[in-house]
N, CA, C and O atoms as a Tinker XYZ file with bonds, in Angstrom:
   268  protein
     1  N      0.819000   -1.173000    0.000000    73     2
     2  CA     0.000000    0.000000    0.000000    64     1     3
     3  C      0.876000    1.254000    0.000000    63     2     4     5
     4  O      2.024000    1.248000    0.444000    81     3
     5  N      0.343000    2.214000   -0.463000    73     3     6
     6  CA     1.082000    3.847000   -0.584000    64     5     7
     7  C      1.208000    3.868000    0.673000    63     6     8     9
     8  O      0.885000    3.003000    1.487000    81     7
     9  N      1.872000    5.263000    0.900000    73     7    10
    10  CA     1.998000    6.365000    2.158000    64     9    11
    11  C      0.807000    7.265000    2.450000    63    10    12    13
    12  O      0.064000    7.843000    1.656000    81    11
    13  N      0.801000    7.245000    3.884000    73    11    14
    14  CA    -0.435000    7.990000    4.390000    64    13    15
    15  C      0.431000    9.142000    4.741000    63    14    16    17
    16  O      1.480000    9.260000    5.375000    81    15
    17  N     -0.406000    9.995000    4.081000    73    15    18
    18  CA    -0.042000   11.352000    4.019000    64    17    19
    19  C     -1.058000   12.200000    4.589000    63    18    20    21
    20  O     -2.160000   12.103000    4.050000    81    19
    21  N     -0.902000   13.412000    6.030000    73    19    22
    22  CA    -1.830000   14.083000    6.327000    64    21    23
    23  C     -1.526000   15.469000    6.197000    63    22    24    25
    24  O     -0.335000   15.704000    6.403000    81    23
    25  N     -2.546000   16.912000    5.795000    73    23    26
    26  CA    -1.923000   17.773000    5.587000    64    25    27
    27  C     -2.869000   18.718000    7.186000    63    26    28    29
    28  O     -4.014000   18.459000    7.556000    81    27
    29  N     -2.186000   19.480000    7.643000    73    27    30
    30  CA    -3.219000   20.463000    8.268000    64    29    31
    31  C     -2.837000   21.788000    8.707000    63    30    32    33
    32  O     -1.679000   22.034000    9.045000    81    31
    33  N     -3.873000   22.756000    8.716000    73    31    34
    34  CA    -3.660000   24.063000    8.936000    64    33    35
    35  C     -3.563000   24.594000   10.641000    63    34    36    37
    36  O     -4.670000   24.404000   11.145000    81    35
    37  N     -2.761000   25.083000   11.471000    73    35    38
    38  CA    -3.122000   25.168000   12.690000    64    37    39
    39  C     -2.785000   26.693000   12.782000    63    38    40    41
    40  O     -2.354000   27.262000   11.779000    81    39
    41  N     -3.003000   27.504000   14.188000    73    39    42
    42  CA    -2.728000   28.371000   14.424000    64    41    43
    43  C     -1.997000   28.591000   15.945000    63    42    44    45
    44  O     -2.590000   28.449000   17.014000    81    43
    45  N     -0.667000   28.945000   15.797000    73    43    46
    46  CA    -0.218000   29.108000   17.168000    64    45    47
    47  C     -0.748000   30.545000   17.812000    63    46    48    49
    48  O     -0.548000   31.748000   17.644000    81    47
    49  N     -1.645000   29.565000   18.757000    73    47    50
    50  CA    -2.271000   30.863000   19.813000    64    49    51
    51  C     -1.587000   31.545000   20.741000    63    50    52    53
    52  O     -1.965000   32.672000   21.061000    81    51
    53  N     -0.433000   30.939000   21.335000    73    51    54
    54  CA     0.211000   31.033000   21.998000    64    53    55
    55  C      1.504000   32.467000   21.495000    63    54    56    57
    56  O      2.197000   33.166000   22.234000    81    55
    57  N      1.414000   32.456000   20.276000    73    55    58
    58  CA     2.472000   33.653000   20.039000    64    57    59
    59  C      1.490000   34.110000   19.280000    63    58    60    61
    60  O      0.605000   33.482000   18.698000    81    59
    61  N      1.866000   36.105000   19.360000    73    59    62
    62  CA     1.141000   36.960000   18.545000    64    61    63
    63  C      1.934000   37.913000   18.336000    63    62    64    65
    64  O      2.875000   38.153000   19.093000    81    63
    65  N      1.537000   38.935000   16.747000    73    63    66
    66  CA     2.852000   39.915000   16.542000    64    65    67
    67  C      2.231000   41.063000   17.299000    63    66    68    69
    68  O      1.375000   41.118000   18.182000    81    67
    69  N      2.852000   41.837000   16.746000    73    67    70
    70  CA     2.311000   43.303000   17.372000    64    69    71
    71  C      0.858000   43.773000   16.908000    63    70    72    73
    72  O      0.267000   44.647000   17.541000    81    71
    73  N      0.423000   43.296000   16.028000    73    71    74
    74  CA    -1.254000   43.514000   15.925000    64    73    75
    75  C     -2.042000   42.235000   16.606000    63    74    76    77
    76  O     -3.128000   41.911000   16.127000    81    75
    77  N     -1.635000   41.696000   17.436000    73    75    78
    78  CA    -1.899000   40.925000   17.971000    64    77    79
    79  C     -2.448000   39.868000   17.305000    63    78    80    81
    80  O     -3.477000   39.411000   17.802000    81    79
    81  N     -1.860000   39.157000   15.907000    73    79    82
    82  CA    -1.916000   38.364000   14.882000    64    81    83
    83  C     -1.479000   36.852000   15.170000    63    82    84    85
    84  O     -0.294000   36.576000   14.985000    81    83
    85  N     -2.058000   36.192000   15.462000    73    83    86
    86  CA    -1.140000   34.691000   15.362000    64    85    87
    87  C     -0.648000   34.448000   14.502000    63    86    88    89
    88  O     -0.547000   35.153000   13.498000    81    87
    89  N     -0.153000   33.230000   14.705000    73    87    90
    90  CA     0.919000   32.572000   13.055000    64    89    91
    91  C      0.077000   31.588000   12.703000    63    90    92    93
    92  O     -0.461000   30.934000   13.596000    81    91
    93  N     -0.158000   31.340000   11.485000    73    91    94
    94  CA    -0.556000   30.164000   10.726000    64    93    95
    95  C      0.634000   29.394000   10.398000    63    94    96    97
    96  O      1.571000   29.785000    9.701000    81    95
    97  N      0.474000   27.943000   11.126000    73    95    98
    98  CA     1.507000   26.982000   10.587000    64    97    99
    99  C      1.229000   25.409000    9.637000    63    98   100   101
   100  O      0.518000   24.457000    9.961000    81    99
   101  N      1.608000   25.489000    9.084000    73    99   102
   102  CA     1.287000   23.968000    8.380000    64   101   103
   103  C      2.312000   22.337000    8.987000    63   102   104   105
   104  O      3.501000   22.295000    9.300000    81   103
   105  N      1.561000   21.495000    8.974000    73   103   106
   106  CA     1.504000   20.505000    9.732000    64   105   107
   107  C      1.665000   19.628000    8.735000    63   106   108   109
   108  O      0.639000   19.684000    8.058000    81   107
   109  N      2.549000   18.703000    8.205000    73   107   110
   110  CA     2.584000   17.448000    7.285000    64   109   111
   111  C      2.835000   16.064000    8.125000    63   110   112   113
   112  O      3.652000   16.023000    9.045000    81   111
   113  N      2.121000   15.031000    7.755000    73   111   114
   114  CA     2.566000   14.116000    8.681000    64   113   115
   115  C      2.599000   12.800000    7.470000    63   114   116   117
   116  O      1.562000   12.597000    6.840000    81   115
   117  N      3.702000   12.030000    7.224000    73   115   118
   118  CA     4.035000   11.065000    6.455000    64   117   119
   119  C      3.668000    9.506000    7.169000    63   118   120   121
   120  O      3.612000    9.627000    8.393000    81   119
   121  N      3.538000    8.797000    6.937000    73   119   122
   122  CA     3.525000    7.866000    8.311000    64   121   123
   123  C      3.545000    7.668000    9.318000    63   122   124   125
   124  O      4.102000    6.692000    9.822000    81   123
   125  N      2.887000    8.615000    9.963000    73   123   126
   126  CA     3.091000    8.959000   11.646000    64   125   127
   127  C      4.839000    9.856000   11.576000    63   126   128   129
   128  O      5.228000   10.082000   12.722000    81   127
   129  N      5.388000   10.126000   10.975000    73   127   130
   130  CA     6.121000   11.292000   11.066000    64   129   131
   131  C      6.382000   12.618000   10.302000    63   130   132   133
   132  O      6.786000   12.955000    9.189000    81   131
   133  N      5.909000   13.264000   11.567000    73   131   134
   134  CA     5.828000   14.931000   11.011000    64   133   135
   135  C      6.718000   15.846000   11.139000    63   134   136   137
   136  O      7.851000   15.834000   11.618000    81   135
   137  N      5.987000   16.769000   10.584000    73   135   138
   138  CA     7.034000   18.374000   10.349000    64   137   139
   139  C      6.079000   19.167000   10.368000    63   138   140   141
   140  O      5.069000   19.068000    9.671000    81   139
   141  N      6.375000   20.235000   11.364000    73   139   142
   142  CA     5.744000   21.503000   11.094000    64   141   143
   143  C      6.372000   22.586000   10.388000    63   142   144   145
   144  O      7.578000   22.679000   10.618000    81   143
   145  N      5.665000   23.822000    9.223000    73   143   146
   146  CA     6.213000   25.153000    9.036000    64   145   147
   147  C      5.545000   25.996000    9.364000    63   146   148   149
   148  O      4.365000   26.006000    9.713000    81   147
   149  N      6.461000   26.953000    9.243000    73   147   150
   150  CA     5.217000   28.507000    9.139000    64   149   151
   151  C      5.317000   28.700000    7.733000    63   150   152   153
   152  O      6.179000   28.568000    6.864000    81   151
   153  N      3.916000   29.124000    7.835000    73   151   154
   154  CA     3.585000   29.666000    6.785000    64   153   155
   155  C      3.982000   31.713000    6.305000    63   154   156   157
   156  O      3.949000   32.316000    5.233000    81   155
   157  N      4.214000   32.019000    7.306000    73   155   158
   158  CA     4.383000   33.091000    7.420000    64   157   159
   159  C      3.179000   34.087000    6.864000    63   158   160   161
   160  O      3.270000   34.972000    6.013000    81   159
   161  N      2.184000   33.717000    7.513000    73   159   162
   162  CA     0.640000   34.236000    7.482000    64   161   163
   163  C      0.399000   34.457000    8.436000    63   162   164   165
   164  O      0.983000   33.818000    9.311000    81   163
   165  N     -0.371000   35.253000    8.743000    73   163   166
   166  CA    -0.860000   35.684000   10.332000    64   165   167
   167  C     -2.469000   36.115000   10.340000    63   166   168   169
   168  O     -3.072000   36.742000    9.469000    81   167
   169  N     -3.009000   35.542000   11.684000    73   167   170
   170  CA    -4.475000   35.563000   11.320000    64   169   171
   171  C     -5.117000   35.961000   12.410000    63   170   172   173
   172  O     -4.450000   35.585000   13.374000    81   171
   173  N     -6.452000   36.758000   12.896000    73   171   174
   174  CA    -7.136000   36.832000   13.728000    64   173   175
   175  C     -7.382000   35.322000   14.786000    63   174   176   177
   176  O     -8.101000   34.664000   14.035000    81   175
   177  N     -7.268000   34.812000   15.534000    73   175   178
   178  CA    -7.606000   33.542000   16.046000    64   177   179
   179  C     -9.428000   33.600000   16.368000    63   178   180   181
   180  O     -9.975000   32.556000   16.725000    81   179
   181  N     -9.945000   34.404000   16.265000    73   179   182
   182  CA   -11.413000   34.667000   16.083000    64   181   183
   183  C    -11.921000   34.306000   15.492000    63   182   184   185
   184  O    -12.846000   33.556000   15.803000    81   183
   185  N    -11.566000   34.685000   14.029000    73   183   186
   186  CA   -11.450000   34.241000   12.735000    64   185   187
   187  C    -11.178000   32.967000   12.152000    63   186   188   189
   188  O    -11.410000   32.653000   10.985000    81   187
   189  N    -10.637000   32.206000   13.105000    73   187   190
   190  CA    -9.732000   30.463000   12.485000    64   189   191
   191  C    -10.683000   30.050000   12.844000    63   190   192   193
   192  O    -11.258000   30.338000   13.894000    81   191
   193  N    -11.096000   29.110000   11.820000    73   191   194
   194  CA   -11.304000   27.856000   12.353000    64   193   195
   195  C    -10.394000   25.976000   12.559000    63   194   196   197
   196  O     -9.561000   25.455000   11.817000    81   195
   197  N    -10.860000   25.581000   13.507000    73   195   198
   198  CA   -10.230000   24.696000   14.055000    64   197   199
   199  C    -10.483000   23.567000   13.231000    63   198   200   201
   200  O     -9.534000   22.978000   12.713000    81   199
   201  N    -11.771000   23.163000   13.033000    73   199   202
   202  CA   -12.215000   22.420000   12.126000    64   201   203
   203  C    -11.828000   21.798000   10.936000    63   202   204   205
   204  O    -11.419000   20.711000   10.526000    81   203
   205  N    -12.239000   23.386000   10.377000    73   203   206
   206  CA   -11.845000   23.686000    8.604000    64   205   207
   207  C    -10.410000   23.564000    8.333000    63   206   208   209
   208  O     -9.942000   22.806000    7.484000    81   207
   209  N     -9.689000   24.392000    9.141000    73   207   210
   210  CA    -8.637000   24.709000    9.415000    64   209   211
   211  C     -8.210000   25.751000    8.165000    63   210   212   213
   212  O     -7.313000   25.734000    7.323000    81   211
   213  N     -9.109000   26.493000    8.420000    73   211   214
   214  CA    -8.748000   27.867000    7.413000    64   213   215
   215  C     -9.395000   28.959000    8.451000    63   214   216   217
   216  O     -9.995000   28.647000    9.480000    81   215
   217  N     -9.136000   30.462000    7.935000    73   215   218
   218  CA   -10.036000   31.473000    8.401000    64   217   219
   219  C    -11.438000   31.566000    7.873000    63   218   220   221
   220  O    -11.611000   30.980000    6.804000    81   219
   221  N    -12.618000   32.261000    8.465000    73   219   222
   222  CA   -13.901000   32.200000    8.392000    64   221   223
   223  C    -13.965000   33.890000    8.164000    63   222   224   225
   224  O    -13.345000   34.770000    8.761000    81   223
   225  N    -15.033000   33.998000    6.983000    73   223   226
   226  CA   -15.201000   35.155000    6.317000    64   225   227
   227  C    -14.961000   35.475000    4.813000    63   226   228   229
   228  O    -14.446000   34.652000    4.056000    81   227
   229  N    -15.350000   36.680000    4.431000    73   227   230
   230  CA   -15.661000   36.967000    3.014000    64   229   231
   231  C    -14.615000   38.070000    2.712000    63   230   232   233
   232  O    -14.582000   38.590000    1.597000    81   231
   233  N    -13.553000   38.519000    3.941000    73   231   234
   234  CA   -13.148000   39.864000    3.334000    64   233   235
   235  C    -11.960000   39.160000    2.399000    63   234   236   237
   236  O    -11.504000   38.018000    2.437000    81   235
   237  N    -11.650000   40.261000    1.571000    73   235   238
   238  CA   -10.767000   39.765000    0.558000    64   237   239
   239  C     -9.268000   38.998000    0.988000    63   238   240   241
   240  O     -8.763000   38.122000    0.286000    81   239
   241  N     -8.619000   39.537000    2.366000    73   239   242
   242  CA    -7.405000   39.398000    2.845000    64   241   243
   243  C     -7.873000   37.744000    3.491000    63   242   244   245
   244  O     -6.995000   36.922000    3.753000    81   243
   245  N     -9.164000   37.476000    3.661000    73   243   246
   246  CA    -9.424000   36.337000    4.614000    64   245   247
   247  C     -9.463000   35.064000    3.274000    63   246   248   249
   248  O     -9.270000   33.849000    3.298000    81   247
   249  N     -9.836000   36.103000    2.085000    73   247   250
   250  CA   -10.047000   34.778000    0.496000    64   249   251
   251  C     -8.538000   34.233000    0.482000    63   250   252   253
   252  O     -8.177000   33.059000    0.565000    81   251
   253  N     -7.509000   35.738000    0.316000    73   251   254
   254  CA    -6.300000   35.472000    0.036000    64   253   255
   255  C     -5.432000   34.924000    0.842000    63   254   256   257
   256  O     -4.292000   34.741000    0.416000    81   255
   257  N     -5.887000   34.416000    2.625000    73   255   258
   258  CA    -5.183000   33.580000    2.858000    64   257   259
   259  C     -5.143000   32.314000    2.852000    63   258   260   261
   260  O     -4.164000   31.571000    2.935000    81   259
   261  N     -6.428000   32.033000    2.733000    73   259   262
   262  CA    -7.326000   30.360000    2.128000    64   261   263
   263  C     -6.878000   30.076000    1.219000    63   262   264   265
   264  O     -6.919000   28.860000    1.030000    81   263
   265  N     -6.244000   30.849000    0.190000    73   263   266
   266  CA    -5.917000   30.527000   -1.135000    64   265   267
   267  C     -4.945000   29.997000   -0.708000    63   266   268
   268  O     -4.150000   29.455000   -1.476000    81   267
């Protein structure tokens, strides 16, 4: 059988910049072994969802980070 491959979006709540922005990081996991990056995106944590694992909303900056 192939490789199980998982992808996911998280947000470290725990650090924020000076607009009080979290980081969006991406999460890869190969066979039970992972790696995290940043994405070097920053997002309202209001705004994230946990779920989806994207931001929630219509404004244009919220399309362009989903993208």
């Amino acid at each position: 059988m192939g490789d199980m491959i998982n992808v996911l979006f998280y947000v470290g709540k725990l650090k924020t910049n000076s607009e009080g922005l979290s980081p969006v990081y991406l999460r890869v996991t190969v066979n039970g072994q992972r790696f995290d990056i940043s994405t070097s995106q920053f997002v309202d944590v209001a705004k994230w969802s946990q779920v989806g694992g994207r931001a929630m909303g219509s404004a244009k900056e919220v399309k362009e980070l989903n993208f």
